[in-house]
N, C-alpha and C positions, 0 to 999 in steps of 0.2 A: 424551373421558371415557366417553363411553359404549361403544365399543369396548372400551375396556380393562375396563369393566363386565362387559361380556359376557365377556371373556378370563377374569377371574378366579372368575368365578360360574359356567363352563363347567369350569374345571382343579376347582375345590372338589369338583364332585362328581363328576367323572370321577376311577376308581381307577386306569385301565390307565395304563401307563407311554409305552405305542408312541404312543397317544391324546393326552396331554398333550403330546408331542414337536410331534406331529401341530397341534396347537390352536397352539401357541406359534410355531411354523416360518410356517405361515399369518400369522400378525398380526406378526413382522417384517417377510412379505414384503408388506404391503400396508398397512401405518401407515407413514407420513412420517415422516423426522425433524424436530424431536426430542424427538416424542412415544415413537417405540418404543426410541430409548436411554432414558427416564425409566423407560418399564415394565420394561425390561431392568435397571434398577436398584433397582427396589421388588423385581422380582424374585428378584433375589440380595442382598434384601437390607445395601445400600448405598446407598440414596436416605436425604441428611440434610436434613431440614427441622429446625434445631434453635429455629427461632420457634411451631411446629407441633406441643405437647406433649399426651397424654393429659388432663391437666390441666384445659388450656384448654379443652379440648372437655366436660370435665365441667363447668365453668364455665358453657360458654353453655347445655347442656341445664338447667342448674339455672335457667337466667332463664326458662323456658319451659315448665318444666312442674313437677308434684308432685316435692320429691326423693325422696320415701317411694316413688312411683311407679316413682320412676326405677332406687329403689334392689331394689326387686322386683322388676323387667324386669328388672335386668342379673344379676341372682342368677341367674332362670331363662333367658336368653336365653344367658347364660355371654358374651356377643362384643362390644366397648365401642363400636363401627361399628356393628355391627349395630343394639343397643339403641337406638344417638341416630338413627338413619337411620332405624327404626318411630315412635319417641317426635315425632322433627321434626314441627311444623306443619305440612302439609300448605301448598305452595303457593298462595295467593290467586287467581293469574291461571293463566296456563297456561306449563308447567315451561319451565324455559330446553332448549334442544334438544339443546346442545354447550358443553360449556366440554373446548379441549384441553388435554391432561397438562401440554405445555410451557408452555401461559398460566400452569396452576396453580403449577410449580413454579417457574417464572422471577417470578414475581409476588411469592410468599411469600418468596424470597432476598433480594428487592429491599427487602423492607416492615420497617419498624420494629416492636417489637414492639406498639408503642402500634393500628398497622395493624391487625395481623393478626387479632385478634377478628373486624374489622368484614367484614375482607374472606371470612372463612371462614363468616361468618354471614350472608353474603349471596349468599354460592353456595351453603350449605343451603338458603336462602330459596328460590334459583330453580329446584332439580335436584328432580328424580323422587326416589322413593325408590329405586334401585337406582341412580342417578347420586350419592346422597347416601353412599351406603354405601360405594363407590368410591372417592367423593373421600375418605373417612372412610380409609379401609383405606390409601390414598396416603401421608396425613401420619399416620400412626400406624406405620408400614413391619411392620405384624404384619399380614400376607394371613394365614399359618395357611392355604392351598389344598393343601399336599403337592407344592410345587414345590423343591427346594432349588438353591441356585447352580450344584450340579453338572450337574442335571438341565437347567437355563437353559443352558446354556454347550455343552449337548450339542446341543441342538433348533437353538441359533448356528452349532454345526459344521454340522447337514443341511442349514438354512438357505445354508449359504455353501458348502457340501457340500468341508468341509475334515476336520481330525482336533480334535477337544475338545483334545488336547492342543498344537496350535497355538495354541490360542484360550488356553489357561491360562498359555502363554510369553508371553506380553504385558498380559494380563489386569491385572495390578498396575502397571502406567503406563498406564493410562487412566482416566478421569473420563468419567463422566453428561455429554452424552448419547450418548459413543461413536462419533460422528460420521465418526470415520474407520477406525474397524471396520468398522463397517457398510459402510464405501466396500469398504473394502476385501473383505469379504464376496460384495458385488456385481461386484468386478470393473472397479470408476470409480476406486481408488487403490491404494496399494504397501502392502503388510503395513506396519502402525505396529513400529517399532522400539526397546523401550526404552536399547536401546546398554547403556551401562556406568551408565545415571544407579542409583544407589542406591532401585532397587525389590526389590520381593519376588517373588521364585519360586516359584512354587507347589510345596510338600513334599511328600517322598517318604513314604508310611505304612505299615505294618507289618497283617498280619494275624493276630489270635492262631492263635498253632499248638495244635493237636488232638493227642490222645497217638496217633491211627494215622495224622498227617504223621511221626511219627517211624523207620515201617516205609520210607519210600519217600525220605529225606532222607537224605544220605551226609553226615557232618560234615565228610568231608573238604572239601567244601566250600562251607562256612560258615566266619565269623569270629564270634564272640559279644564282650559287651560288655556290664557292667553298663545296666538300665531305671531312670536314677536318676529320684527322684519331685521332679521342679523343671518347669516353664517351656519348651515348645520354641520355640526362639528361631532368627533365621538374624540374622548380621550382616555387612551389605555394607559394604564398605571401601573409598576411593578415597584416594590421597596426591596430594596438594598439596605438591610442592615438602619441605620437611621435616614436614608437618604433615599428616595425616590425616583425612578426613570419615568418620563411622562414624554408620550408622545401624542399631538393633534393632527386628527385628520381631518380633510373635508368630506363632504358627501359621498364624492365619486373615487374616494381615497387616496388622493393625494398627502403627503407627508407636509403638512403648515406650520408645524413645530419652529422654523427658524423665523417665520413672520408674527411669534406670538410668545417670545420666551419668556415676559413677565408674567402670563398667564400659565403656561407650562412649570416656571418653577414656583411659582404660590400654591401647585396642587400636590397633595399625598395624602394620595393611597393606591391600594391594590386590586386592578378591575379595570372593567371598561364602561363607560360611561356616556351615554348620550344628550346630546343636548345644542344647546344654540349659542354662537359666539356673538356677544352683544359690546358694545363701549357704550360706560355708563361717565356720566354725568351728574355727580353728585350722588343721588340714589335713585335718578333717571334714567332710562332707555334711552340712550340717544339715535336717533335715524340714523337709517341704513349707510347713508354719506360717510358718515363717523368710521363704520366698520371700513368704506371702501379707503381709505387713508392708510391701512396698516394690510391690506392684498395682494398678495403679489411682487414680498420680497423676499429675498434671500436672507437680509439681513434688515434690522429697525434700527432706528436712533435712540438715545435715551429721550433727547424731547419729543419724540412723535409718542412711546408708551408714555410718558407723561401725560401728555393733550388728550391721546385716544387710548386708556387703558381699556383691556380687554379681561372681557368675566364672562364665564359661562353660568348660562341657566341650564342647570338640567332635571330635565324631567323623564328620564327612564336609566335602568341598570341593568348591562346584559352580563358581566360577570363582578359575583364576590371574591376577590383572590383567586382562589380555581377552581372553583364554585360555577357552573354553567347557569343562569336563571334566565335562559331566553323560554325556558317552559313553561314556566312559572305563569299565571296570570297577574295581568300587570297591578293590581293592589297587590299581591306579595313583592313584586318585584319595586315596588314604589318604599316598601316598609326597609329593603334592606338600603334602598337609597340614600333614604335619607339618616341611616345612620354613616354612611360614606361622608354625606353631607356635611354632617354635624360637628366632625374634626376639623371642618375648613374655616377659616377669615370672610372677609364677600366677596373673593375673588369666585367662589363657588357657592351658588345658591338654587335652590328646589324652583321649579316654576310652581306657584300660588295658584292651588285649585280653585276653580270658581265652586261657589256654593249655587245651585240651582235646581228648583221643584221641577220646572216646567223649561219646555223646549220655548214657551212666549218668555219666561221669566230670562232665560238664556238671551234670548235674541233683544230684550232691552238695556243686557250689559252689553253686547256686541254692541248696538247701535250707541252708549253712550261712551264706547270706545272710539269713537269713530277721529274724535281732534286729537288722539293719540299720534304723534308720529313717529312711534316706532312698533304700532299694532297693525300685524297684519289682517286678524281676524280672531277665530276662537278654532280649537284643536277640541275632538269627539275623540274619546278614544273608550273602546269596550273594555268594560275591568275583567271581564274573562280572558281577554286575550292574550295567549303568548305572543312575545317576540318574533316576527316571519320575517324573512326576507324579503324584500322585493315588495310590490303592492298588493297583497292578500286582500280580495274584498268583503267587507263586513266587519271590520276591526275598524279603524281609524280612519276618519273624514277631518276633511281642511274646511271650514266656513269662512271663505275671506271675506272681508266687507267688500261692499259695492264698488266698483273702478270710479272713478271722477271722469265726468264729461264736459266737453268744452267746445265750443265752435271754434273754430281755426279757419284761416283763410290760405288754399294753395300757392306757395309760392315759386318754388324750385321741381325741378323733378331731374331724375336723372336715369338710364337706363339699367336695369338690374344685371347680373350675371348668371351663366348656365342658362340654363333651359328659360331666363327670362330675358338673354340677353339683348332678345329684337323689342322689349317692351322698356317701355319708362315706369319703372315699378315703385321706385325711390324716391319718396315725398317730402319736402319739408315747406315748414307750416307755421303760421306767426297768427298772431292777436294785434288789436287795435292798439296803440301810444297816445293818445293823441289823432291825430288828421294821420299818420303812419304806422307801416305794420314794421312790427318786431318778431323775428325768428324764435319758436319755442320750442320746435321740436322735431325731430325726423321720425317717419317711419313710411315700414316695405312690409308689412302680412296687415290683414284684419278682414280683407278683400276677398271676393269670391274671382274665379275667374275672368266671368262674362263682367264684374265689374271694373277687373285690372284694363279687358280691352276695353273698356269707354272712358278710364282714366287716361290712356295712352292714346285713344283719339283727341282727348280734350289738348291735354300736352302739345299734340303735336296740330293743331289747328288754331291753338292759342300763344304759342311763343311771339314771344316782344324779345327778347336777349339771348346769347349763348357765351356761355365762360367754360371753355373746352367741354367734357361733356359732359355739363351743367346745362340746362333749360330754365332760362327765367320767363312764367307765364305770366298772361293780364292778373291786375290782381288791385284796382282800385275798388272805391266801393259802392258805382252802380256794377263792375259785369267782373266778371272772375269765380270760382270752384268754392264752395265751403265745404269743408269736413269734419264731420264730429268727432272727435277724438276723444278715446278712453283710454287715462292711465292709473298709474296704481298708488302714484305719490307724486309730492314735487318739494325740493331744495334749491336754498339758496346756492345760487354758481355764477364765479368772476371770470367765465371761461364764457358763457353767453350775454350775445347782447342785449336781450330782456331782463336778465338777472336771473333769472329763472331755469331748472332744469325737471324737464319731465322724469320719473320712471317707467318703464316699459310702454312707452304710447304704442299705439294702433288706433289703424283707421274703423272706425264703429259704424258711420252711418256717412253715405255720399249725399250731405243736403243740396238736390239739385233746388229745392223748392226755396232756398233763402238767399235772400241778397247778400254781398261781402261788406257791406257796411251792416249788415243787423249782428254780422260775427261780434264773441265776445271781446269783451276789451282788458290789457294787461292787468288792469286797478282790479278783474275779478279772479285771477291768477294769485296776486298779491294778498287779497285779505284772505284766500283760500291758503295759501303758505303762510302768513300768520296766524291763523289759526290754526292750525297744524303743529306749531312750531311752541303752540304751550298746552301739555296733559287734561284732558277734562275728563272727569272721572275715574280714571281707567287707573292702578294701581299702580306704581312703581315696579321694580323688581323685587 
């Protein structure tokens, strides 16, 4: 534990990238297993302690100290580790010296939940404070140091002094604590193999394209392809005799399979398959809303796949039965597609190439895609290119249509957390009704620094109300803040009181120069979501 103390308290404040590699490469090569598989998986993010909850830890600091206290450190401390790891009692005797990763984590798998109070409360008892914060940051799996999985997975290649993308072909058939990566790393065992078992491959991603990529980019070659706004999904396929095993993943390979089984058993065949989880409507795209209806369970009803059935569109094929075709260039790999395809009902369908001479000819489907609502833009993809992992550049660009902007008038603000804890970072924003404003939307990024402190002087020189730590500022329509807001869609929702739901807002532009009465009014909200809400142009599935 105390190693991995030091490792995480070292990466926090080191900013350079070489450094962190540096830090991380070190403590594989000299932590045992299977202590440095557990860190390898806090580190990316994948260590489940699911008896190990926020919760609980707020629990025991409440048996041990003021919670007014408690509730004030963590305001200003912003870090839920951090806070219980200063607050902890101080030791009695003298601190325990060592407790390894793998005692802690093999321990708490084992323990009932009735255990795990006692035992988590008794390695606070005995750890240092920087032992306790550790242990804290371990079962909470939120470090927040600036490491991400990618970054882990690359420090593993220098480590073993392979290519990251070795390491991300096998990556999704292995489990904590890694044991035989690491062999393998060192040179004591044979590359792990996940064969044909129904894992995830790590996806190919797209870079958005710039309007001067368009000088130096030949369309000839390129293929395009509706950005519908659904779900990216991969689904691996294995036949059994007449029967089929299908498993669906999401992006960052989660297992979705029990939130999608009318889609999982309408597919067969053998391979993996990339593509986007869409609910269609009739032989429409329905908007993203549709897909979020069916996110997020364990289990579905038969009337919700009713209302929201789900189909994939897929447009790329990384294996044919055992067949590897991620080398392939992607027109070969499109050909075996869609004989994959061709066996299916429409629960499975090809995404529809766009046909286009020119990169102008392109950009006036794009733009008569635009009342689509379930288009997010147009997809470039180079017909030379194999399958890569990760975002390789010069192969595939994302062209999303333009964000929608809107004047909004500031209503609410509220203070952020961490490191923005002393500021009012957290916006919410309404349109005209009438003579009143209506709430359409929150948002906390789009903002530069120097702009957040002049948001949070205005906040706090303009409050008229406070509802615990809520800020309601001026906001009629000679004096009060407008803000131009850019999002990326909007749906109907019986959950706001405009009717109305943003997707992804951010704050675009601080108009100090316009009055709160010249802000937009809901009616241009509304015929924006009506139009939206019927296809012009743009194809079906």
């Amino acid at each position: 534990m105390n190693r991995f103390a030091a490792l995480i308290e070292a990466l926090a404040f080191e900013p350079r990238r070489l450094a962190k590699l540096t830090l991380m490469e070190e403590y594989f090569r000299s932590v045992p297993d299977p202590d440095r598989g557990y860190c390898l998986a806090a580190l990316c993010g994948v260590l489940n302690l699911p008896t190990a909850k926020p919760a609980l830890l707020r629990q025991l600091i409440s048996e041990r100290t003021d919670p007014v206290l408690f509730a004030l450190s963590y305001d200003y401390v912003g870090d839920l580790s951090e806070t219980i790891a200063l607050l902890w009692p101080a030791p009695s005797g003298d601190p325990m010296r060592d407790i390894p990763i793998g005692t802690i984590v093999e321990t708490l798998r084992r323990a009932s939940r009735r255990e795990v109070p006692g035992l988590v409360a008794g390695w606070l008892d005995t750890l240092e404070e920087r032992g306790r914060w550790a242990l804290l940051k371990l079962m909470t799996g939120g470090l927040r140091i600036g490491v991400s999985a990618s970054l882990a997975k690359h420090a593993l290649a220098r480590f073993g002094q392979t290519e990251a993308a070795a390491i991300e072909e096998i990556w999704h058939g292995l489990e904590p604590p890694y044991a035989s990566l690491f062999a393998w790393l060192e040179g004591r065992g044979g590359r792990p193999d996940p064969g044909q078992a129904l894992t995830f491959r790590s996806p190919m991603l797209a870079h958005p394209v710039e309007d001067e990529d368009f000088d130096r980019l030949d369309p000839r070659e390129f293929s395009a392809e509706w950005k519908w706004d659904g779900i990216r999904v991969q689904a691996a396929g294995r036949l059994r005799g007449n029967a089929a095993e299908i498993r669906l993943f999401s992006r960052s390979g989660d297992d979705i399979t029990a939130a999608f089984p009318d889609l999982a058993g309408a597919l067969h065949f053998d391979g993996v398959i990339d593509g986007e989880l869409v609910v269609l409507e009739g032989e429409t795209v329905a908007p993203f809303s549709a897909v979020q209806q069916r996110l997020n369970r364990k289990s579905v009803s038969a009337r919700l796949m009713a209302e929201f059935p789900a189909h994939l569109i897929a447009y790329d094929c990384l294996f044919a039965g055992e067949e590897d075709l991620r080398a392939l260039p992607l027109d070969a790999r499109q050909g075996r597609l869609e004989m994959l395809v061709a066996d299916h009902g429409g629960r499975l369908r090809p995404s529809p190439a766009l046909a286009f001479e020119s990169w102008a000819d392109l950009a006036a489907q794009r733009a008569q895609s635009a009342g689509h609502p379930a288009i997010e833009g147009v997809m470039l993809k180079r017909l030379a290119s194999p399958y890569l992992a990760g975002r390789p550049k010069g192969h595939w660009y994302k062209w999303k249509r333009d964000p929608g902007l809107v004047d909004c008038v500031l209503m609410y603000a509220q203070r952020g957390h961490g490191k923005r804890s002393s500021y009012y970072s957290d916006f919410t924003f309404g349109v005209w009704d009438g003579d009143r404003l209506v709430p359409v939307g929150k948002a906390y990024f789009g903002f530069s620094d120097a702009e957040l402190i002049e948001l949070d002087r205005f906040v706090r020189q303009n409050t008229t109300n406070r509802f615990g730590p809520v800020r309601e500022v001026v906001h009629d329509a000679r004096t009060g803040l407008v803000l131009e807001i850019a999002f990326e869609g909007l749906q109907a929702s019986t959950r706001h009181k405009s009717g109305i739901a943003m997707r992804f807002p951010r704050i675009h532009r601080i108009r100090w120069d316009k009055p709160p009465g010249e802000a937009d009014r809901l009616t241009t909200l509304q015929s924006a979501l009506a139009r939206a809400s019927v296809p012009s142009g743009a194809p079906d599935a």
